[in-house]
Backbone bond lengths (Angstrom), bond angles and torsions (degrees), N, CA, C in turn:
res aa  C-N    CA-C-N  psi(-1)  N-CA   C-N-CA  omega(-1)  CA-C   N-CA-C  phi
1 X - - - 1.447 - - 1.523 110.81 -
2 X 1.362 109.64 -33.84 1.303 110.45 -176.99 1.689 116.69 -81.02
3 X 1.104 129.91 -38.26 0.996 130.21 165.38 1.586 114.61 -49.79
4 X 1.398 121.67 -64.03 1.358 123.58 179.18 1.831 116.31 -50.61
5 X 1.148 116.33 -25.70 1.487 133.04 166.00 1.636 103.23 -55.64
6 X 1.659 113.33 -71.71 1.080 120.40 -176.39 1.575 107.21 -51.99
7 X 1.339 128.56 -60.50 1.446 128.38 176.36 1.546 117.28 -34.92
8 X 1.033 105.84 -55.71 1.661 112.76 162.24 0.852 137.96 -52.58
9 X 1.391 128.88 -52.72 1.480 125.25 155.22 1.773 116.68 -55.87
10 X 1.127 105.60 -49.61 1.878 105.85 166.00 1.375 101.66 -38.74
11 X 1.114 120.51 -68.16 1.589 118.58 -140.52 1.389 82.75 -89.05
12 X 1.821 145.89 -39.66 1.688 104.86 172.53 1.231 105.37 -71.40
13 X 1.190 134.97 -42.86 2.004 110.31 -176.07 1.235 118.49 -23.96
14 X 1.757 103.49 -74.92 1.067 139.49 -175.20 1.890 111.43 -40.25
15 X 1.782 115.50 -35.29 1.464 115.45 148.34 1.282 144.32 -58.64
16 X 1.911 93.59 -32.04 1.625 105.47 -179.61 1.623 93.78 -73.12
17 X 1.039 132.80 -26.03 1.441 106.27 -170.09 1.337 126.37 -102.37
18 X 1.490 103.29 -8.03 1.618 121.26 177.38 1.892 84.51 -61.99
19 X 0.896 146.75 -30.19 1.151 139.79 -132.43 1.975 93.32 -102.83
20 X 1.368 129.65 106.02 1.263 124.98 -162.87 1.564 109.72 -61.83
21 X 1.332 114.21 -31.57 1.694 113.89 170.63 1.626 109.42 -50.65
22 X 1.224 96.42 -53.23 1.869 103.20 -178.56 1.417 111.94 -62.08
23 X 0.929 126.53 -11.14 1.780 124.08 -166.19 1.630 96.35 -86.92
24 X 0.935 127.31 -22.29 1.138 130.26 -146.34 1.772 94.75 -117.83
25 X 0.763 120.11 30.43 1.763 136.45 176.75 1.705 98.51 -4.54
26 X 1.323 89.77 136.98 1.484 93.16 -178.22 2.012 106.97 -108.91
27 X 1.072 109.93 164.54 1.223 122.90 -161.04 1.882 104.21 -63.26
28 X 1.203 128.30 -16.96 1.375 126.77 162.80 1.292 117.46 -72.12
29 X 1.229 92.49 -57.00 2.102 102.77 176.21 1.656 103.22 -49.29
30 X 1.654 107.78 -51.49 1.908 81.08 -174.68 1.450 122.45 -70.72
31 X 1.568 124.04 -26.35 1.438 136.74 -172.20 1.558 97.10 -66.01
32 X 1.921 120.53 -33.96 1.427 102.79 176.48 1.480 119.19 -75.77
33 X 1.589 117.73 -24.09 1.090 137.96 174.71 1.500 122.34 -51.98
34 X 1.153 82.17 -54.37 2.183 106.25 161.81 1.401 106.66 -66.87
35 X 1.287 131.54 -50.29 1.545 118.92 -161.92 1.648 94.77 -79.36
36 X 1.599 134.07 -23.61 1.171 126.71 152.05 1.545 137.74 -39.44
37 X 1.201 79.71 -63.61 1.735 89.38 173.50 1.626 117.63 -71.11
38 X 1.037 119.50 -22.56 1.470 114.84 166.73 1.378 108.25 -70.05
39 X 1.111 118.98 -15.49 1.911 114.81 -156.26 1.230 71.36 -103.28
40 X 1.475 147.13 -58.85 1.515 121.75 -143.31 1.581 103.26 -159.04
41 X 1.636 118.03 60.19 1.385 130.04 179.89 1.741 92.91 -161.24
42 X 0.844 131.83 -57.20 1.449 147.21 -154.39 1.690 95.62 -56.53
43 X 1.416 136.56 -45.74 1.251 117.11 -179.75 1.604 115.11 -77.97
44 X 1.147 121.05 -29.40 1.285 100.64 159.87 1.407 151.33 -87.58
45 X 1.693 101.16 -20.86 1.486 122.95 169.28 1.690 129.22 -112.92
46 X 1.952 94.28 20.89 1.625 102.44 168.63 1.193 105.42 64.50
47 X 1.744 104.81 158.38 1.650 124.34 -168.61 1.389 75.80 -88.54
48 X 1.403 105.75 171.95 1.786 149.77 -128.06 1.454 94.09 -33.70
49 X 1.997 101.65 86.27 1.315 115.66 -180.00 0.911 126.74 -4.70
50 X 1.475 103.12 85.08 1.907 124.91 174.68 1.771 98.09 -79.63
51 X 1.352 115.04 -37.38 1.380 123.12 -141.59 1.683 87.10 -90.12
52 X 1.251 128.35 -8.92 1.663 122.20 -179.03 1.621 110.37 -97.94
53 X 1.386 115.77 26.96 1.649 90.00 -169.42 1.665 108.90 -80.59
54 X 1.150 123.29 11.89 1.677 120.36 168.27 1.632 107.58 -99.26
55 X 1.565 110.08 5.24 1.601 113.60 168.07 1.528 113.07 -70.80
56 X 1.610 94.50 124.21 1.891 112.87 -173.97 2.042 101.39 -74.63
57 X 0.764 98.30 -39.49 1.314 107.70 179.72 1.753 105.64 116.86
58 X 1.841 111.13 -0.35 1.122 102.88 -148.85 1.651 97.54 -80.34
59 X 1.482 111.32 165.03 1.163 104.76 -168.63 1.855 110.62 -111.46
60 X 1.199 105.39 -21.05 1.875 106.28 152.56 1.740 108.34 -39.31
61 X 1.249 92.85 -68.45 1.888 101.40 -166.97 1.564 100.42 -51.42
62 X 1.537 118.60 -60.19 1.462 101.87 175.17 1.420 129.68 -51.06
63 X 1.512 115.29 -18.46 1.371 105.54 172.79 1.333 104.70 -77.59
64 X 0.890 115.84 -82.59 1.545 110.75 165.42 1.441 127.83 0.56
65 X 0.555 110.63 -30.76 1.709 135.75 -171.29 1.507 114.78 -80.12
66 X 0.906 115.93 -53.91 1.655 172.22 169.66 1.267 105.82 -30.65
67 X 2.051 99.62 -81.69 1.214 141.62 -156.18 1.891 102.27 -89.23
68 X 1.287 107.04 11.55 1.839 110.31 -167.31 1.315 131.16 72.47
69 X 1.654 106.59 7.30 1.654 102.02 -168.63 1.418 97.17 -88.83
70 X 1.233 128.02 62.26 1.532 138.26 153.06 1.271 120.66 -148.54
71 X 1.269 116.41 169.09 1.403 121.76 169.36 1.721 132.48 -106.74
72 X 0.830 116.07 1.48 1.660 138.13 164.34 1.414 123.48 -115.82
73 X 1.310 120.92 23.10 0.940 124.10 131.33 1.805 140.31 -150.03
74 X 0.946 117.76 163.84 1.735 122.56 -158.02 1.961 78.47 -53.33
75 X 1.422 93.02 174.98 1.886 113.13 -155.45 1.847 81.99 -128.09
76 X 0.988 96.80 111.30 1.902 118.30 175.23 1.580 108.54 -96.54
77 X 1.105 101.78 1.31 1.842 106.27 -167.48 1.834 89.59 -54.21
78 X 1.511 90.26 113.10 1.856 99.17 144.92 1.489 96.00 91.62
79 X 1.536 106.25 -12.20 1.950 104.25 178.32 1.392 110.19 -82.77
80 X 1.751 129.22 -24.14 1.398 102.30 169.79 1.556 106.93 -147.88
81 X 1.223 93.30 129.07 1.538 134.43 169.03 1.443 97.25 -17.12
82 X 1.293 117.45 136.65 1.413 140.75 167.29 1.760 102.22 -31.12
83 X 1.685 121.34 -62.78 1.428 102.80 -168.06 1.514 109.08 -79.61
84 X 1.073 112.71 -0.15 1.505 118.13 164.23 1.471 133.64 -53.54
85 X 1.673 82.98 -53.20 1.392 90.46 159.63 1.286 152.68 -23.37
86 X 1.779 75.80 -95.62 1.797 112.50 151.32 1.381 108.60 -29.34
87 X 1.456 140.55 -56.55 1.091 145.02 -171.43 1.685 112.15 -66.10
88 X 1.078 105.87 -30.20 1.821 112.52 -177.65 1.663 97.70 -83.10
89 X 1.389 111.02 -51.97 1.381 113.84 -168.99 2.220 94.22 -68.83
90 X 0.861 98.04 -32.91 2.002 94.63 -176.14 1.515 102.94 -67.88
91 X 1.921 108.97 -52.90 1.733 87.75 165.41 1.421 144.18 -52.02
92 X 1.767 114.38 -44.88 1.005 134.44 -166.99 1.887 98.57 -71.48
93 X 1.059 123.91 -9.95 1.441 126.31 152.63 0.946 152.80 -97.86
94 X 1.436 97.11 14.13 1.775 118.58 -168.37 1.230 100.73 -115.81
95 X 1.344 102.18 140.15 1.943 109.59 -173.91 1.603 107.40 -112.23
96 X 1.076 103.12 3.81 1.311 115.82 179.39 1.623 147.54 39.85
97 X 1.621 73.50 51.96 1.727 132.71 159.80 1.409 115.14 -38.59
């Protein structure tokens, strides 16, 4: 069950961004992305992600990540919604340009 969860959320992320409008994150998606990560990233990886500088940007590994396929960090599998995601993965890539 868990795997097929993880596949799913991979493979819609992984659509929202094939999509060239979506790559290009728009200014709602990162502010939800941000109001995410403050609610439930910020105690372990510090305000204006100090705690990510070995983050690839890649977006497999963040699902993964995400979805529990690690061991250092808490297991999000199934806690946030597909545009949630997208929105964590659109902040966590914005340099804020």
């Amino acid at each position: 069950m868990r795997i097929f969860i993880w596949v799913g959320v991979s493979i819609i992320v992984t659509s929202l961004f094939t999509n060239q409008s979506l790559v290009q994150a728009g200014q709602g998606q990162i502010e939800l992305g941000q109001e995410l990560y403050m609610e439930y990233c910020i105690g372990c990886h510090g305000e204006n992600k100090s705690g990510l500088t070995g983050y690839s940007g890649d977006l497999q590994l963040f699902t993964n990540r995400l979805e529990g396929v690690t061991e250092t960090m808490p297991d999000f599998a199934g806690f946030f919604v597909t545009e949630e995601i997208a929105a964590l993965y659109a902040y966590l890539l914005d340099t804020g340009e």
